[in-house]
VOGU-3710 file (C-alpha; in Angstrom, 3 decimals, decimal comma):
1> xxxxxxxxxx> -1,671/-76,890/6,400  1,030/-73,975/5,856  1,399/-70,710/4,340  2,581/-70,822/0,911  5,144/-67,827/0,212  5,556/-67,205/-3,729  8,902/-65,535/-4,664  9,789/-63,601/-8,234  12,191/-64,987/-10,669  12,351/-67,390/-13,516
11> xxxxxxxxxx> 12,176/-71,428/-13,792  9,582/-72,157/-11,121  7,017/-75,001/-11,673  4,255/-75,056/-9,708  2,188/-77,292/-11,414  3,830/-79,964/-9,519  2,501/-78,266/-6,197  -0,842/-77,541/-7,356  -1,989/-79,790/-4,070  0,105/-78,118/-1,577
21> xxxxxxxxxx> -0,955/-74,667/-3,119  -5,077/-75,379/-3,292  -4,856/-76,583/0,475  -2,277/-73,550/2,366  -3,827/-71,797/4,828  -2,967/-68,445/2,929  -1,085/-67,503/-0,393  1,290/-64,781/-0,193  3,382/-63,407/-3,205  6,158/-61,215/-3,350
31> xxxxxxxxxx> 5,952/-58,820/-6,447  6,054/-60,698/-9,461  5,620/-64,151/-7,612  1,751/-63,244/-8,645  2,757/-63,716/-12,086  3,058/-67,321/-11,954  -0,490/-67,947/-10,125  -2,188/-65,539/-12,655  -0,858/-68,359/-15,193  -3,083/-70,346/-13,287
41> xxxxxxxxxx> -5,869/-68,560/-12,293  -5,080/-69,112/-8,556  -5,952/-65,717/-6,372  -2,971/-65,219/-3,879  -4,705/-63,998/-0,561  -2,184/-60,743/-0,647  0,937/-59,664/-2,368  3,444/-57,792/-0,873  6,149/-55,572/-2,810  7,437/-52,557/-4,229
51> xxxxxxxxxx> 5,589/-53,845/-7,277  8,595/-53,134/-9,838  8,632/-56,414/-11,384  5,134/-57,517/-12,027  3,538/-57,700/-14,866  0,467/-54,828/-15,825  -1,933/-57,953/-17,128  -1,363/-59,417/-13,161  -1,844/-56,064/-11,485  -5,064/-55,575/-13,208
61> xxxxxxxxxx> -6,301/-59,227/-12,413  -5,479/-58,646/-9,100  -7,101/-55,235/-8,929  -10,175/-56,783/-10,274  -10,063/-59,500/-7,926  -10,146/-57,243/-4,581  -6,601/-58,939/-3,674  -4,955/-57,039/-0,683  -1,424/-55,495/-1,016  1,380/-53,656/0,522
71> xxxxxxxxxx> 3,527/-51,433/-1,316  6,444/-51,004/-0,917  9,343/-48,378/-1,763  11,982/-50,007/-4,284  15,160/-48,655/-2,248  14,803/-50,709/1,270  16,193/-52,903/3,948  15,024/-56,059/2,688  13,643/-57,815/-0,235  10,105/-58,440/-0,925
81> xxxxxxxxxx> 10,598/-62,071/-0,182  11,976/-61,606/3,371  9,601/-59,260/3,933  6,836/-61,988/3,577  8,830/-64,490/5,175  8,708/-62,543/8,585  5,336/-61,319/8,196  4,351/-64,578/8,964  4,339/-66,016/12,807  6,897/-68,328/13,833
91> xxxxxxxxxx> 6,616/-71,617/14,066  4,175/-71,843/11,032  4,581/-74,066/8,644  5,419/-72,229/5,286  6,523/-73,118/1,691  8,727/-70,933/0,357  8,316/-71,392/-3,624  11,083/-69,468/-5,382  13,936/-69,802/-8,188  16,747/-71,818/-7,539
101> xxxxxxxxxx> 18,330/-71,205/-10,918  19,403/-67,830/-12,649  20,576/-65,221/-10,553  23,510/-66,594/-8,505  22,889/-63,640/-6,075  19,171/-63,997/-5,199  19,366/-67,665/-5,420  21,921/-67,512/-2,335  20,539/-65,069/-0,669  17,361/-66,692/-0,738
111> xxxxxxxxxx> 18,955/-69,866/0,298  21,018/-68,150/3,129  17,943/-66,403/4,541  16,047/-69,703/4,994  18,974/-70,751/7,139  18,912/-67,542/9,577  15,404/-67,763/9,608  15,486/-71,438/10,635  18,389/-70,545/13,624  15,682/-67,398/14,471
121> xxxxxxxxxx> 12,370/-70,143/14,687  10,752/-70,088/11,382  9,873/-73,148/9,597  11,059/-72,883/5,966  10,507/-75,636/3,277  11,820/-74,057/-0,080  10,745/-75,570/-3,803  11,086/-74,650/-7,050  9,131/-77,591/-8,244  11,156/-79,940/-8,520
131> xxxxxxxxxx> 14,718/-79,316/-6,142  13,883/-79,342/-2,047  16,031/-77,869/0,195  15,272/-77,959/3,596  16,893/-75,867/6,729  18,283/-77,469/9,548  19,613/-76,818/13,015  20,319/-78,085/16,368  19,943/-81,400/17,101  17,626/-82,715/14,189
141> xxxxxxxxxx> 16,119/-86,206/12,774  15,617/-85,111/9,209  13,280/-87,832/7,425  12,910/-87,834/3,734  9,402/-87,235/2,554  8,346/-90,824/0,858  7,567/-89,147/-2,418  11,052/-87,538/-2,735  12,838/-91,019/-1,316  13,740/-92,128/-5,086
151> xxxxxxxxxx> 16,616/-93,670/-7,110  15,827/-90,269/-9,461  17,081/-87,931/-7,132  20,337/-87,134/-5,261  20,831/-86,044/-1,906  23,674/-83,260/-0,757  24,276/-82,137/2,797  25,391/-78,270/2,548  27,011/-77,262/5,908  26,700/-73,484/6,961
161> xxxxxxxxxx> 27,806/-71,335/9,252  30,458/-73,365/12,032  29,682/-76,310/10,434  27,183/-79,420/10,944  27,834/-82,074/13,384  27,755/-85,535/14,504  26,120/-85,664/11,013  24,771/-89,442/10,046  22,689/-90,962/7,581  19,415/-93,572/7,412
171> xxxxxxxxxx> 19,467/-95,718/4,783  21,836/-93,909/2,479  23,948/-95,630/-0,127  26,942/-93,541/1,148  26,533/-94,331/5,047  27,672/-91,350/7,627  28,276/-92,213/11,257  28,879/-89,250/13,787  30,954/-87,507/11,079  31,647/-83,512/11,669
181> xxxxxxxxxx> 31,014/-81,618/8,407  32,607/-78,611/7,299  31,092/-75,567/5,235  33,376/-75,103/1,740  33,911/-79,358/1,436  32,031/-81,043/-1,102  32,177/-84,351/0,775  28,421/-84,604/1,001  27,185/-83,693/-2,340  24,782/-86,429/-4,359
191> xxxxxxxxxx> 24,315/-89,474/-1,920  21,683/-91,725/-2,546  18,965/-93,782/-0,964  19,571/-97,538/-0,272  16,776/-99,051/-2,570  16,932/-101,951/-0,286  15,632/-99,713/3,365  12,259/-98,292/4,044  13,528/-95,179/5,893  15,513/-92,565/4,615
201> xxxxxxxxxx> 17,073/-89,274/6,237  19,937/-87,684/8,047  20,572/-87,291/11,843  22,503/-84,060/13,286  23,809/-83,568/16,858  24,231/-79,643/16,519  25,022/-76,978/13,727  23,513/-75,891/10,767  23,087/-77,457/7,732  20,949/-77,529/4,066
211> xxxxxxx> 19,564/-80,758/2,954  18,967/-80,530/-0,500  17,289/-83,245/-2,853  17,551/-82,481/-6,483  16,571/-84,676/-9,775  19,997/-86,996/-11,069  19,409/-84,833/-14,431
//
């Protein structure tokens, strides 16, 4: 069980989570993140926003369906998405289902808040239906989900903030042992699994880093 967070934006596919969606423990969307579950006729349990962005057809669904929400002034501290992200307790499990294409600015901010939030206690996972990326820090064992352990996709280790270290890999083609990874080097970007090993994953000693699994094309 988690709580499934729903972020605005283009280029999300979430008939691919339909599963992870139908089972959360709540649905929250930020703004025009409703948009996409109108598509499917999937009631959020509240949406939170300055409600600049989404669309009159969603407002009125909504409106008709009793769903909770919190307004929000456009000029604030934070966006609509962080704003749900912290509303939620620490610790929780939560999806965090937002673009990761189109606007270079949200799509790092985004990516960069998961990362603080991660350092501060939260428990991010973020989608966009078919790319993963998922927060790490301290010393972490980082398994790769079976289903996303395939020759189709590519793994990259990001390293943020000081760096990620003592960084090494399980049953990678392109084998790490104890190495010390710096933010700005592309050393890490598309490994791939070992075909030949039943586990999968990445092992850090201390720092922060973004693993990040991504379809080959």
């Amino acid at each position: 069980m988690c709580v499934v967070v729903i972020a605005g934006g283009p280029n999300k596919d979430l008939s691919t989570l339909l599963s992870r969606i139908s089972s959360a423990e709540r649905i929250i969307c930020a703004d025009s993140g409703a948009d996409a579950l109108h598509d499917l006729s999937i009631l959020p349990d509240v949406v939170w926003g300055d409600m600049d962005s989404i669309s009159p057809d969603t407002l009125s669904w909504l409106k008709d369906n009793n769903v909770s929400h919190r307004v929000f002034p456009v000029e604030k501290d934070m966006t609509d998405s962080e704003l749900c992200l912290r509303s939620i307790e620490k610790e929780t499990p939560i999806l965090f289902i937002t673009s990761l294409v189109g606007r270079t600015d949200h799509v790092m901010t985004n990516l960069l808040l998961v990362m603080r939030l991660q350092t501060e206690g939260y428990r991010i996972t973020v989608t966009d239906g078919h790319t993963w990326v998922f927060p790490l820090c301290g010393a972490r064992t980082f398994e790769i989900p079976d289903e996303l352990a395939v020759a189709e996709n590519v793994f990259s280790l990001i390293p943020l903030g000081e760096g990620a270290f003592g960084v090494s890999t399980i049953g990678m083609k392109y084998p790490l042992s104890g190495h010390d990874l710096m933010w700005g080097s592309s050393f890490t970007v598309s490994n791939e699994i070992d075909v030949t090993k039943e586990k999968h994953g990445f092992v850090m000693e201390n720092g922060t880093m973004l693993v990040m699994i991504a379809p080959r094309s």
